[in-house]
N, C-alpha and C positions, 0 to 999 in steps of 0.2 A: 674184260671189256674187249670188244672184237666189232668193225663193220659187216656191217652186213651181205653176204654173199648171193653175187649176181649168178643168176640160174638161166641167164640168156645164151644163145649161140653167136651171139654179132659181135666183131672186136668193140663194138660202142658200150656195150652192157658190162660196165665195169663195178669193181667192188666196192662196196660203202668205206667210205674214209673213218679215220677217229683222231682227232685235232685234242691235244691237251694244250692248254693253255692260262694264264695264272691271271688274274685278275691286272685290269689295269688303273691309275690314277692322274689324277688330275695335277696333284700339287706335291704330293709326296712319290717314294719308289713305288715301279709296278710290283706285283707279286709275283713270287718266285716259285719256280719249279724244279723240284728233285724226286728223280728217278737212284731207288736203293734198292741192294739183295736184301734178306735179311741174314740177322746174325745166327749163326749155330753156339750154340751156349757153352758146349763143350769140344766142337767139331769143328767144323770150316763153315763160311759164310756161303750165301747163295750167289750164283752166277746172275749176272749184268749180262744181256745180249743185246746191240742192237744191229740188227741188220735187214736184209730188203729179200725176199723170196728171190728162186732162182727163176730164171726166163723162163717162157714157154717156147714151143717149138718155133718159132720164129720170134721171136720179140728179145729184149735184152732186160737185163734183171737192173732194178730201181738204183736212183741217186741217192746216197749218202752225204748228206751235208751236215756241216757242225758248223758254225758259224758264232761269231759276237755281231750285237747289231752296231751299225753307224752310230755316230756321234756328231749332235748339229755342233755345238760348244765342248770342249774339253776331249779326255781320252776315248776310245772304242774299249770294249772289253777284251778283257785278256782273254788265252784260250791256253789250258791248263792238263797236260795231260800226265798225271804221276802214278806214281804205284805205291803202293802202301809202304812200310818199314818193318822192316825182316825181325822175329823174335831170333834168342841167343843162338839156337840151333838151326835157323835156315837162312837162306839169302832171299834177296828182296825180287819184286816180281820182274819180268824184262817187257820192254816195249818192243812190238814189232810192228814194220809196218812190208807188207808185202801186194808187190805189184806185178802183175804177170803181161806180160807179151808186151810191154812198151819201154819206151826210154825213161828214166828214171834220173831228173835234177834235183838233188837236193840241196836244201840252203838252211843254213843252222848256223845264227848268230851268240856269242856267248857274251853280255854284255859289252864291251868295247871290240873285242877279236872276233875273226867269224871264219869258214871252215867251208872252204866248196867243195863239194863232189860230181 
């Protein structure tokens, strides 16, 4: 599944978008969406990418958002990011998060204690 591509010369003539989106309700949960690799049955599973094209010769390359939505009454959604669990012989996978050319504040709370950088 792919938008459709703009064959124009104008920076107006942009590319077709592609919105997944899960059903919503009235009275009950909206429906949900998951994005998966698949499994290798004997071998390693499929990669998960998601990411934004790189810029063009003048332009800058797209936002990355991940978000929980608001909440009118009760909690917001959590936002979850883990790695699987290592079999006997390897170790488990590592999180990076890497930022280039800016200052960089990190804030990491661990239930009651929390940890500035």
């Amino acid at each position: 599944m792919s938008g459709g591509t703009s064959n124009g010369t104008q920076q107006s003539n942009h590319g077709g978008n592609v919105i997944l989106r899960a059903g919503s309700s009235l009275a009950g949960l909206g429906g949900s969406l998951a994005l998966s690799s698949g499994v290798g049955a004997s071998t390693s599973s499929g990669v998960l990418t998601i990411e934004t094209a790189n810029a063009g010769s003048t332009g800058t390359s797209g936002l990355v958002t991940i978000r929980s939505g608001n909440a009118s009454l009760g909690d917001s959604g959590d936002l979850s990011l883990t790695t699987g669990s290592a079999g006997t012989s390897g170790s488990a996978g590592a999180i990076r998060v890497e930022v280039y050319l800016i200052e960089l504040f990190i804030f990491i709370r661990f239930g009651s204690n929390s940890l500035r950088r």
